[in-house]
KOLKOL-319210 format. One record per atom (N, C-alpha, C, CB): atom name; residue number from 1; residue in one letter; y, x negated, z negated. Coordinates in pm, 1 decimal, decimal comma. Glycine has a CB too. Layout:
% KOLKOL-319210
 atom seq type        Y        X        Z
   CA NUM    A        Y        X        Z
...
END
This chain:
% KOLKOL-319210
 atom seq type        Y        X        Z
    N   1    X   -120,6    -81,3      0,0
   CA   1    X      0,0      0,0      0,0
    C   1    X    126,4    -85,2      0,0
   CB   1    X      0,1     92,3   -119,8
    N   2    X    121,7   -244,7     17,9
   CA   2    X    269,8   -310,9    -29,9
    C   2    X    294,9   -368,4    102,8
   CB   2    X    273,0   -438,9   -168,7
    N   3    X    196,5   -295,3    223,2
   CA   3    X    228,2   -343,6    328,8
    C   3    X    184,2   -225,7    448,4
   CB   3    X    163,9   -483,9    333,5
    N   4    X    261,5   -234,7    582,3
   CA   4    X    244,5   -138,8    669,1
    C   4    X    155,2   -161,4    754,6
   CB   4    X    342,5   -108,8    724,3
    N   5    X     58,3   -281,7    759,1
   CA   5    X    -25,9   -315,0    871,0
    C   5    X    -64,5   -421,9    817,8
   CB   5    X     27,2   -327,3   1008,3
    N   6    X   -224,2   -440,9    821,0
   CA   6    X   -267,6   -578,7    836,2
    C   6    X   -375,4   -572,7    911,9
   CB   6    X   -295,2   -650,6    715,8
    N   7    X   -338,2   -738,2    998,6
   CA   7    X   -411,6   -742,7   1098,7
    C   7    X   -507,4   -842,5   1048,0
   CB   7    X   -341,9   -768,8   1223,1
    N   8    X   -654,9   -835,8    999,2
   CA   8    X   -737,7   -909,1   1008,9
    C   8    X   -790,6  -1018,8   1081,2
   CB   8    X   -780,8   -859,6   1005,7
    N   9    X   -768,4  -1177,7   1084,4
   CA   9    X   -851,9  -1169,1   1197,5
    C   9    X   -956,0  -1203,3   1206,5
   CB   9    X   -820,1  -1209,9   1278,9
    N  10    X  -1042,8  -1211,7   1091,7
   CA  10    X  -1188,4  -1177,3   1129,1
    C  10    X  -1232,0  -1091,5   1185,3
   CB  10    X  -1255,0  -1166,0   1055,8
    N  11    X  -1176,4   -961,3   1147,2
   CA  11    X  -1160,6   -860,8   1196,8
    C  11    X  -1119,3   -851,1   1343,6
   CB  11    X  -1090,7   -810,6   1122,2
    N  12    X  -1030,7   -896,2   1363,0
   CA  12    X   -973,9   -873,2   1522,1
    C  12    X  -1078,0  -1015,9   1615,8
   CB  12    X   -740,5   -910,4   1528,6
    N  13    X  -1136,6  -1119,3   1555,4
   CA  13    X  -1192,6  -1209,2   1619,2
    C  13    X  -1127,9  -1328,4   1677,8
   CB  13    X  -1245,7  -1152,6   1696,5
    N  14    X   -991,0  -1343,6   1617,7
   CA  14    X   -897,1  -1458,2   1690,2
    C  14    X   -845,5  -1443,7   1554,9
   CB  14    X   -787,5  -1435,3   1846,9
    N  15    X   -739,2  -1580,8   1550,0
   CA  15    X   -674,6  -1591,1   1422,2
    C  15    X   -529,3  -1694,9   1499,1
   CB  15    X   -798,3  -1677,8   1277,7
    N  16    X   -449,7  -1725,5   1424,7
   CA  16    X   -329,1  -1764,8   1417,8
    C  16    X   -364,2  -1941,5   1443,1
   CB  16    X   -254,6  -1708,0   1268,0
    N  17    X   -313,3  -1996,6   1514,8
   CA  17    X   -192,8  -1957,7   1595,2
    C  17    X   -193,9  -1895,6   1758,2
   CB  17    X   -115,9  -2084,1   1596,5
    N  18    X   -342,2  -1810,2   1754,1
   CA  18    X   -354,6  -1760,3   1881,3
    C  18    X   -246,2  -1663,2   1887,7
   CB  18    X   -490,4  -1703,7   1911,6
    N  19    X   -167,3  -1638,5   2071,8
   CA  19    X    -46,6  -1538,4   2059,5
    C  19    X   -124,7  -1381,1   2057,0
   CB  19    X     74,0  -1559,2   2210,1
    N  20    X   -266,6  -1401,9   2091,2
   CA  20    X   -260,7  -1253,4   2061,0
    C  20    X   -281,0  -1178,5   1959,0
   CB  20    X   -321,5  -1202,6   2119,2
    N  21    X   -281,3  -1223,7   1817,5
   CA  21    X   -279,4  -1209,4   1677,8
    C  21    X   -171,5  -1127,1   1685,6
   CB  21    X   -269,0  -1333,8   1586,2
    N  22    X    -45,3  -1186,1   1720,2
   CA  22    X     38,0  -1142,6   1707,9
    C  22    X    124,9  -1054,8   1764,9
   CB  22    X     59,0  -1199,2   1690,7
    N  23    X    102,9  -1046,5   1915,2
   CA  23    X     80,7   -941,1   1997,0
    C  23    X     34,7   -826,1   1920,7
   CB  23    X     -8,7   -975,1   2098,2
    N  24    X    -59,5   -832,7   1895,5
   CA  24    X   -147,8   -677,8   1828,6
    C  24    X    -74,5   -653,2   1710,5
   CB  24    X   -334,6   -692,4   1775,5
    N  25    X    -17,5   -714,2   1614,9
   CA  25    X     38,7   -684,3   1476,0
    C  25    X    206,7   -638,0   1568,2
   CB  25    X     33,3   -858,5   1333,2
    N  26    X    222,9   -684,8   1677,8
   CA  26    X    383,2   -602,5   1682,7
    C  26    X    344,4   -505,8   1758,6
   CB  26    X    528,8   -679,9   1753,3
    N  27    X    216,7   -455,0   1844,6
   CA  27    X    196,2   -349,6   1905,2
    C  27    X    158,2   -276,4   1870,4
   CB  27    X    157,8   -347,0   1973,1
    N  28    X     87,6   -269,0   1759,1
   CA  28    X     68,1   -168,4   1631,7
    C  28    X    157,6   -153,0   1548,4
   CB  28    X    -28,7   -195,6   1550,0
    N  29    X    226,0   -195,7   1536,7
   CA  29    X    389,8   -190,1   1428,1
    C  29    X    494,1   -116,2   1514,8
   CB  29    X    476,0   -375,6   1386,6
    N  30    X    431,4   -126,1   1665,1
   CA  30    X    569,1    -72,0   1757,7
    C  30    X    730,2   -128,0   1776,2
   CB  30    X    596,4     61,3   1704,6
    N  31    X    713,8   -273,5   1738,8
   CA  31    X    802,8   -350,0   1695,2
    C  31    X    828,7   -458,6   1821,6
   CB  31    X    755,4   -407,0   1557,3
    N  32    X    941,9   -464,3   1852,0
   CA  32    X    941,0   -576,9   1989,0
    C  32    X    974,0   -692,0   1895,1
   CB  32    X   1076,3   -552,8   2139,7
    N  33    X    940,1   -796,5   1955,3
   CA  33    X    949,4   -924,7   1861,3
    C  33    X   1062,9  -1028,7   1834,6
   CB  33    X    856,3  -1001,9   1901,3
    N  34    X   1160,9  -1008,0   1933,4
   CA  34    X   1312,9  -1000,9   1872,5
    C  34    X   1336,8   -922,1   1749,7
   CB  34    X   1409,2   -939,2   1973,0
    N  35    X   1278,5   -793,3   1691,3
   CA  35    X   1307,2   -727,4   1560,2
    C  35    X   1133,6   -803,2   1461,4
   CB  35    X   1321,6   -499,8   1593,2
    N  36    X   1081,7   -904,7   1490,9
   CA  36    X   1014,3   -895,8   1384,2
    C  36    X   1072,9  -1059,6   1323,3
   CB  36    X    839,2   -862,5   1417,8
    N  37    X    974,0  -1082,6   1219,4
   CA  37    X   1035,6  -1207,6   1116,5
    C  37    X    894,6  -1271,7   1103,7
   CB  37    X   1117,8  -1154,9    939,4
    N  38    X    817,2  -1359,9   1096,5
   CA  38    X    691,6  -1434,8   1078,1
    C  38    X    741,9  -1555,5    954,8
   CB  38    X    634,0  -1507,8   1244,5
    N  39    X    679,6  -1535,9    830,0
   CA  39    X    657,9  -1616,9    704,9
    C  39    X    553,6  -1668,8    765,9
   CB  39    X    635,3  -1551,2    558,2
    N  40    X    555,2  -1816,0    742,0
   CA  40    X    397,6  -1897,8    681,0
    C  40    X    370,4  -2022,2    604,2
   CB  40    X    315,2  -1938,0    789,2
    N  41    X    298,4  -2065,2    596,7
   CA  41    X    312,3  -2212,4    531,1
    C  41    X    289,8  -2296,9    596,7
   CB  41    X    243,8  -2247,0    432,1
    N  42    X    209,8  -2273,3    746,8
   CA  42    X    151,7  -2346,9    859,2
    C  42    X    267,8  -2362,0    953,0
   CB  42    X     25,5  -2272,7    927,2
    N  43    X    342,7  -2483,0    949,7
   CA  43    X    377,7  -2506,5   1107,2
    C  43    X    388,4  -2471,6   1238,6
   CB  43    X    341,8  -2555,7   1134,1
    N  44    X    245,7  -2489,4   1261,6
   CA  44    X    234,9  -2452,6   1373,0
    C  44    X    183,7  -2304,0   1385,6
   CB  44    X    162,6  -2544,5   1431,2
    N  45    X    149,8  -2228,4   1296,0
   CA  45    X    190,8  -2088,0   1303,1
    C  45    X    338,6  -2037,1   1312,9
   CB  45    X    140,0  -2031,9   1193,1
    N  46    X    415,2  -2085,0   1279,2
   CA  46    X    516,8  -2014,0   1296,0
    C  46    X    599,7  -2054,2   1423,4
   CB  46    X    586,2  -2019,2   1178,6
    N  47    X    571,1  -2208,0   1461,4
   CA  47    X    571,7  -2219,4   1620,6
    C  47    X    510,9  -2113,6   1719,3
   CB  47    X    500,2  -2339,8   1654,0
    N  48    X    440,1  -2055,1   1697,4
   CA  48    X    374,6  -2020,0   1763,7
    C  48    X    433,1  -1898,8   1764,5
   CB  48    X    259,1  -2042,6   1742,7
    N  49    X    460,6  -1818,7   1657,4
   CA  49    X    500,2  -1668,8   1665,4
    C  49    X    684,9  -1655,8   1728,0
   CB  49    X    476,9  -1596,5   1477,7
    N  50    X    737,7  -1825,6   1702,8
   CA  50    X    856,1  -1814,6   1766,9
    C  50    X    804,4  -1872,4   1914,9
   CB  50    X    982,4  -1898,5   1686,8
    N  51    X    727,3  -1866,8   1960,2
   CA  51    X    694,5  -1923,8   2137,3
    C  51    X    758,2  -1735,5   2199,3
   CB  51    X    426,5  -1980,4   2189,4
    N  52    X    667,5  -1633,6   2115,7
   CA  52    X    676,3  -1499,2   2154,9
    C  52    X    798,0  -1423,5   2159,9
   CB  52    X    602,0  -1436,2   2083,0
    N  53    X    904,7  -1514,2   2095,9
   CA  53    X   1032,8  -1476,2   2039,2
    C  53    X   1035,5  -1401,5   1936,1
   CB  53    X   1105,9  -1419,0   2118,0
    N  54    X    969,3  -1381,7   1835,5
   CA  54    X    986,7  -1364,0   1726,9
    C  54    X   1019,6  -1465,5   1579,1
   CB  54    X    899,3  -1304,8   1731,4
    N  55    X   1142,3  -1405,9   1500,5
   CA  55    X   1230,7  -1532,9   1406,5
    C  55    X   1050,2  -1565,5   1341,6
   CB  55    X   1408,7  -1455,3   1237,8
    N  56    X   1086,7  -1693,1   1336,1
   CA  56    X   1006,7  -1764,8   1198,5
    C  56    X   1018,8  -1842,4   1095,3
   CB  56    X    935,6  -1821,5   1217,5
    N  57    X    990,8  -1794,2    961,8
   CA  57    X    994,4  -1884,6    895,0
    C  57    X    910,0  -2006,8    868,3
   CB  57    X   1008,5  -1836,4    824,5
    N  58    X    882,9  -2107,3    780,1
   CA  58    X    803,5  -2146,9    715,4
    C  58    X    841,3  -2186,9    615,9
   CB  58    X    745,8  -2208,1    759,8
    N  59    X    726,8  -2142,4    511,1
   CA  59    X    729,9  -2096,5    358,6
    C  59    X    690,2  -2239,7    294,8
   CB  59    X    608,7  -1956,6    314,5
    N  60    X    816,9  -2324,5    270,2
   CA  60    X    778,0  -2462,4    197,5
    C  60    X    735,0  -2470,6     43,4
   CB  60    X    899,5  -2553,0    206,9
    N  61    X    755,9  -2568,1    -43,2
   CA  61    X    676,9  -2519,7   -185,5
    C  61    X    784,0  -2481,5   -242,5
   CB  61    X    589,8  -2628,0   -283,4
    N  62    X    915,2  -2432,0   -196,6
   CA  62    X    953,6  -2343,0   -304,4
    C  62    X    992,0  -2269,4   -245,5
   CB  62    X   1031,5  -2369,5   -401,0
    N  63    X    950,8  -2139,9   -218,0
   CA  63    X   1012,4  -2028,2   -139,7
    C  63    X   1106,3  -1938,5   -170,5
   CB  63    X    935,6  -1959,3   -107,5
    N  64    X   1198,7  -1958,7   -244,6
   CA  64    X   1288,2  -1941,3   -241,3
    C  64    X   1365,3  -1970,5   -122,4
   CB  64    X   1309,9  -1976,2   -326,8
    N  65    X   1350,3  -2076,9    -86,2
   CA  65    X   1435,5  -2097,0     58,0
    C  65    X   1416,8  -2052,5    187,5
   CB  65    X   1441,5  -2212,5     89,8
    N  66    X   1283,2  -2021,2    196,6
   CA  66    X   1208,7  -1921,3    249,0
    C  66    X   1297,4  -1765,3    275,5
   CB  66    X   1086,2  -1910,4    144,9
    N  67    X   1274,1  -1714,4    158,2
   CA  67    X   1336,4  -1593,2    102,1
    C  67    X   1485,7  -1565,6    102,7
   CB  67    X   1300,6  -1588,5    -25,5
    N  68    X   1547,4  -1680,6     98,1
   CA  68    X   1685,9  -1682,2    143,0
    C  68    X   1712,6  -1660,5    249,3
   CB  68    X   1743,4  -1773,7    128,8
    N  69    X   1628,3  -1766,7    351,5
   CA  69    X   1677,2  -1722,2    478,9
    C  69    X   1642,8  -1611,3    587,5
   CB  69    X   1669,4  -1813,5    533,0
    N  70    X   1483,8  -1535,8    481,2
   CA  70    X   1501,6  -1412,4    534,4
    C  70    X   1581,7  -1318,8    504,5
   CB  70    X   1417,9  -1365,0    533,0
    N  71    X   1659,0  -1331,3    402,2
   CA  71    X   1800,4  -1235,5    361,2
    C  71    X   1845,1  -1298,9    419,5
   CB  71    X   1874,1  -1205,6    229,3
    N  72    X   1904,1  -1366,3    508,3
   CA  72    X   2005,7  -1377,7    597,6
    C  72    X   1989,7  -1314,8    698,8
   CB  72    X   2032,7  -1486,5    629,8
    N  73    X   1838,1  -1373,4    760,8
   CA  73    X   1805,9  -1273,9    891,3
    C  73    X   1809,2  -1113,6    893,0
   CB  73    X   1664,8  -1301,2    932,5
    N  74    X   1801,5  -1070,7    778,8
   CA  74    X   1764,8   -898,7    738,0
    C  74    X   1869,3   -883,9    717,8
   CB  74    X   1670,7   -838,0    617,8
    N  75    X   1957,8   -933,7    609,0
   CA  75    X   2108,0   -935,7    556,2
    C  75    X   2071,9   -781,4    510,3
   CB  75    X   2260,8   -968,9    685,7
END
């Protein structure tokens, strides 16, 4: 309930940093990916979700800074 979608991907059979992970989590969200935001701790995951044009973060060890700069992006 503290979230609107999760995309498995065991479940779906591909995992991150494949683009179609993420494809399916904004096509089920109905979300074009200029309006979405990607947290991670992986690098090259969040390269990857900004290849699609969607913002990314990455979540260093104190996320707070993280979290800041998604209140900027959300404001």
């Amino acid at each position: 309930e503290l979230f609107d979608l999760v995309v498995d991907s065991c479940l779906e059979g591909i995992r991150k940093p494949d683009p179609e992970i993420y494809r399916r989590a904004l096509d089920r969200l109905g979300v074009e990916a200029s309006a979405a935001v990607f947290l991670d701790d992986f690098e090259q995951n969040v390269v990857a979700a900004r290849t699609l044009g969607m913002h990314g973060i990455v979540v260093g060890p104190d996320p707070s800074v993280a979290l800041a700069e998604l209140e900027t992006l959300i404001g």
